[in-house]
C-alpha positions in Angstrom: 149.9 229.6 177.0 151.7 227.9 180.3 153.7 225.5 178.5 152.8 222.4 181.2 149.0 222.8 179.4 150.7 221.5 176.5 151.0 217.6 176.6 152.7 215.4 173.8 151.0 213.5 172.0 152.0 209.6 171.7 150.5 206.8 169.8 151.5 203.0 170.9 151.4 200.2 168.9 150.3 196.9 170.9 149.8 193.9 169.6 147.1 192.2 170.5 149.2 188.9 171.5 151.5 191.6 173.6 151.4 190.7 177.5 149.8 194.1 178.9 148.6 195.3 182.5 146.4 198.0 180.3 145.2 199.8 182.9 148.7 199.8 185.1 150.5 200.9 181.5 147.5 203.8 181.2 148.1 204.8 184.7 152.0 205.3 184.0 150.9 207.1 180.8 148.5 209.4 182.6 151.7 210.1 184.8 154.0 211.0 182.6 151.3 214.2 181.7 151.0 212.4 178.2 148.3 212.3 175.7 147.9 209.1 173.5 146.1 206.6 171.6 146.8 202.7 171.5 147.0 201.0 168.3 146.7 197.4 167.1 149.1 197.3 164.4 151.4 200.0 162.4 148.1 200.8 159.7 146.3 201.5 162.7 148.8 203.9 164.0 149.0 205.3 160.3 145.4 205.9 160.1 145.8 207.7 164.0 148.5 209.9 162.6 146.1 211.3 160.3 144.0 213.2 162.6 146.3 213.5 165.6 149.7 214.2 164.2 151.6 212.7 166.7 155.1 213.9 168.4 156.3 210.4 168.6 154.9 206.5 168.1 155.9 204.1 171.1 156.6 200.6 170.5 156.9 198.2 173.3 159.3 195.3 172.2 158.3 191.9 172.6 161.3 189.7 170.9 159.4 186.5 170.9 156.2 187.9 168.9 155.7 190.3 166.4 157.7 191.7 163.2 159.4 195.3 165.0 161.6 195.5 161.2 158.1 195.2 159.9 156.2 198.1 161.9 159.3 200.3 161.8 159.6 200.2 157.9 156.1 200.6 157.0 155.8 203.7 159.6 158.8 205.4 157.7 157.5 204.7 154.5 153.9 206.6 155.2 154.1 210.3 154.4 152.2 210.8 157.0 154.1 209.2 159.9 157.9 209.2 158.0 159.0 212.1 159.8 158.0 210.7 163.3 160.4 209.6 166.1 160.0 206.3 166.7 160.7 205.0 170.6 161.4 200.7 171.2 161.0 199.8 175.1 162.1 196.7 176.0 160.1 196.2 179.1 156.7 197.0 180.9 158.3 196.1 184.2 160.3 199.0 184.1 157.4 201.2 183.9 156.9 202.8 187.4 157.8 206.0 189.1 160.8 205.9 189.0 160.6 205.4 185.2 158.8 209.2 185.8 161.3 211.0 187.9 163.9 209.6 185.1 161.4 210.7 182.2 160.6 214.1 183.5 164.6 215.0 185.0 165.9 213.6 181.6 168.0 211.6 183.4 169.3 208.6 180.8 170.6 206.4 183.6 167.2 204.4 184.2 165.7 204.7 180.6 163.4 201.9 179.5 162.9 203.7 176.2 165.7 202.1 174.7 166.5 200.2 171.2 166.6 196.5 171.4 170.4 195.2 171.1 168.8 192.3 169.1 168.0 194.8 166.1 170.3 197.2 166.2 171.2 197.0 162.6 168.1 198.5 161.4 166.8 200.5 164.5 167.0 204.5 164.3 170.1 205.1 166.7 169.8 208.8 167.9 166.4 208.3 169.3 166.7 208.6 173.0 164.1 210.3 175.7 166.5 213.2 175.7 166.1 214.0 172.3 162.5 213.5 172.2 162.3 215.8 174.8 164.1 218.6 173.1 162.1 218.0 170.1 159.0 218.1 172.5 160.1 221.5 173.5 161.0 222.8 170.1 157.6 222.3 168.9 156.0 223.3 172.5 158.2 226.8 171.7 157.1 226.8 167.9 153.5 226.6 169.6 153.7 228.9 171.9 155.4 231.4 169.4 152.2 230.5 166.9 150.1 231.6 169.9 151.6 234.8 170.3 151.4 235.6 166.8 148.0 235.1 166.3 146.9 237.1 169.5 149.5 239.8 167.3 147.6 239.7 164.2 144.0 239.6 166.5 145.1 243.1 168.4 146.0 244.8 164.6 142.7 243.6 163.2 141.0 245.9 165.7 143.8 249.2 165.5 143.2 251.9 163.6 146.5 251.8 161.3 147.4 255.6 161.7 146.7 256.6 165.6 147.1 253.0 166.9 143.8 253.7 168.7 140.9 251.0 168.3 139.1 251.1 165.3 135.7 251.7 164.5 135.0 247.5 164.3 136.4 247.2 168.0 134.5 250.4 169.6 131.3 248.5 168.5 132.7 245.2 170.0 133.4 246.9 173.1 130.5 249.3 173.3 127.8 246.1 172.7 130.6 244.0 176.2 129.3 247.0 178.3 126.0 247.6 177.1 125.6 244.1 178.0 127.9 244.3 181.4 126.3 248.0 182.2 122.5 246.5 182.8 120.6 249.4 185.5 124.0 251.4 185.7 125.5 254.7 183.7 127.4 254.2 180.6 128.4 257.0 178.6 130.0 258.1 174.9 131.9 260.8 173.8 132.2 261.8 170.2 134.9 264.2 169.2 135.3 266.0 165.2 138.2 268.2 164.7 137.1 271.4 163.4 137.9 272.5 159.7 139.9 269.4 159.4 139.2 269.6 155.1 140.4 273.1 155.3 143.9 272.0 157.2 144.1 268.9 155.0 144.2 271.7 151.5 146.3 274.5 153.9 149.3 271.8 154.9 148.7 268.7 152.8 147.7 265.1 153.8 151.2 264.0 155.7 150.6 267.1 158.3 146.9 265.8 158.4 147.7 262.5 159.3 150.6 263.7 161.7 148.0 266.1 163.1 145.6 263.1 163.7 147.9 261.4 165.3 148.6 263.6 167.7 145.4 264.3 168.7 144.7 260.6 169.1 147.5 260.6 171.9 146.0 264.1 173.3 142.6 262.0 173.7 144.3 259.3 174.8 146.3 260.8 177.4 143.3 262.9 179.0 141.1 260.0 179.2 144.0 258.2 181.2 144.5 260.5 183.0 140.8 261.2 184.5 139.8 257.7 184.2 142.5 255.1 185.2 142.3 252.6 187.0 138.2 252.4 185.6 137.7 251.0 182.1 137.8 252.4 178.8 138.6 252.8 175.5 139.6 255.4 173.1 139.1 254.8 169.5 139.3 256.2 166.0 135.4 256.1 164.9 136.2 257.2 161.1 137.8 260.2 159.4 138.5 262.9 161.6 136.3 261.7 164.5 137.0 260.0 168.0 134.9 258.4 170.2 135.1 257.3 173.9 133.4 254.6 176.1 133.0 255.6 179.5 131.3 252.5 181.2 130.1 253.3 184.7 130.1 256.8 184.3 127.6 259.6 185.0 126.9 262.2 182.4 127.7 264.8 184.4 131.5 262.8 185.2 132.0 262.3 181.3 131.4 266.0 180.7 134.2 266.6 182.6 135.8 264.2 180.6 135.4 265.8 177.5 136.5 269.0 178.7 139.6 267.5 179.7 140.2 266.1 176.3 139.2 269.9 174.9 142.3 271.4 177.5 144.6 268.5 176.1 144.1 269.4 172.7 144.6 273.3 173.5 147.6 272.4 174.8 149.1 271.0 171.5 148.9 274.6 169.9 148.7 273.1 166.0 148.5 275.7 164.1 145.5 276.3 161.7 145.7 279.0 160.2 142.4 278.5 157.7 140.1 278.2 161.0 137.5 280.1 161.2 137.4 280.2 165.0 141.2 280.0 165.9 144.5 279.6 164.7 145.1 276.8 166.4 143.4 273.4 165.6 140.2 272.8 168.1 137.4 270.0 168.3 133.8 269.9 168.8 132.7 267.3 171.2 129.4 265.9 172.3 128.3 263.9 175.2 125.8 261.2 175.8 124.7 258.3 178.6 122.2 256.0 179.3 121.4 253.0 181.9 121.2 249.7 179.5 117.8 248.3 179.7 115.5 246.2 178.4 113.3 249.1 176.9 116.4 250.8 175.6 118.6 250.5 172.4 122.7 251.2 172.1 121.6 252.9 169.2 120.2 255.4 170.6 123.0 256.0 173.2 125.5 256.6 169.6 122.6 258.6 168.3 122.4 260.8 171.2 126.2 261.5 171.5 126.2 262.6 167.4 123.5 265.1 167.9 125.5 266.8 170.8 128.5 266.9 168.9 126.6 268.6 165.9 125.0 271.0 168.2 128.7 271.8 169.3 129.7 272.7 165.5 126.4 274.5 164.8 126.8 276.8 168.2 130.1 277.5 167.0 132.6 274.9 167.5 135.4 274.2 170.3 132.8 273.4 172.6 131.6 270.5 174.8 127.8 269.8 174.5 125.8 267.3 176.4 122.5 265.4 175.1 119.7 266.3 176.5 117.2 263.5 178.3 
């Protein structure tokens, strides 16, 4: 998030007796890039605080009407606004543009957010635009860094913990964006099972499985990259031992050749296997599927389709690429 989208949040108290140009003082307001709410009285401005939880309350100083030691004490006695700066401004006068240039440079020389000198016994006496500011951007950074976290914690929600690929959840998030996006054009699946993965699991024991896994997720990942960028994609883990691929735009003659680059890659990684049946090194079986999104057709089918090709490449032997047939 840009941090000028993120605008502090003030609420005035005004007196109703107070001498106000309202719409020359919302003008100024709107100026300054700042969101607030006007209040009547300090139980008004409590009651704001509630729902709007406020970076700062704004009281403009009238000496001749109105109890400020009042206000001040009752806002710092509220849980709810206790821990909120409090700014005093002597004049509306002295809210103009330049009053803006000083606001937005943090330039203290022409500051009408100032204490009154009348009550400076009980007025806070840190509280200056400067400060506010930095507390504005503490919390701005605090947001920001909230922001990033959650888009964190969104991306591992849809990881496969082991191979780092998408999981299962996110391939059928994805797969239902381009069914959708795909309408009258090619989209096409590859499913991928690596052969006699039980039997290497009891030969080398779980750790090597998962290790193995893993480095057939980057195998598959690296062979789709490498056919397919700067096109979409995605690779993900679809459970177990199997993969699956999401080739939008993409003949089914194109994402054959897809799949048989994904079959080279994972020759090239030579992990042995010595309880295959078929080789000593560790192979996969991988079928191939693709449909034009329509009206009168179902992604179902499209998943269904790609599973009965790969199990036609394990019954025929295994290590093989088969596509669905029509």
């Amino acid at each position: 998030m840009n941090q000028s989208q993120l605008k502090p949040y003030i609420i005035i108290i005004i007196e109703e007796t107070h001498p106000v140009n309202f719409r020359s003082f919302v003008n100024i307001l709107n100026k300054l890039n700042l969101s607030f709410v006007i209040a009547p009285d300090s139980d008004s401005a409590i009651f704001h605080a509630e729902y709007t939880n406020p970076d700062v309350i704004l009281i403009p100083f009238n000496s001749n009407q109105g109890n400020p030691q009042e206000t001040y004490h009752k806002l710092k006695q509220a849980k709810i606004t206790k821990n909120v700066p409090v700014l005093w401004m002597n004049s509306y006068s002295q809210l103009n543009l330049q009053t803006l240039n000083s606001f937005m440079t943090g330039d203290d020389a022409f500051n009408p957010f100032t204490k009154s000198k009348d009550y400076s016994d009980y007025l806070p006496t840190d509280i200056t635009i400067r400060s506010l500011k930095k507390q504005l951007q503490i919390q701005q950074e605090l947001l920001i860094q909230l922001q990033a976290e959650n888009q964190h914690l969104k991306r591992l929600a849809s990881l496969d913990d082991l191979t780092q690929l998408a999981n299962r959840r996110q391939f059928y998030n994805y797969l239902q964006e381009q069914w959708d996006s795909c309408e009258e054009d090619y989209l096409s699946v590859i499913l991928c099972d690596v052969d006699f993965f039980k039997l290497y699991n009891d030969t080398y024991g779980h750790l090597a499985g998962d290790y193995c896994l893993q480095k057939i997720a980057s195998a598959i990942e690296t062979a789709v990259r490498r056919v397919r960028e700067p096109e979409p994609y995605l690779v993900a883990r679809y459970g177990g031992e199997e993969f699956a691929i999401i080739l939008p735009y993409l003949d089914l003659e194109n994402a054959r050749k897809v799949a048989e680059e994904i079959q080279l890659q994972i020759h090239s990684l030579k992990i042995p296997h010595r309880s295959s049946i078929i080789s000593s090194y560790i192979t996969c079986s991988l079928g191939v599927a693709c449909s034009i999104p329509s009206a009168s057709s179902h992604l179902q089918e499209l998943i269904s389709a790609a599973d009965q090709a790969m199990y036609q490449a394990k019954s025929q032997g295994r290590d093989q690429v088969q596509v669905a047939k029509n």
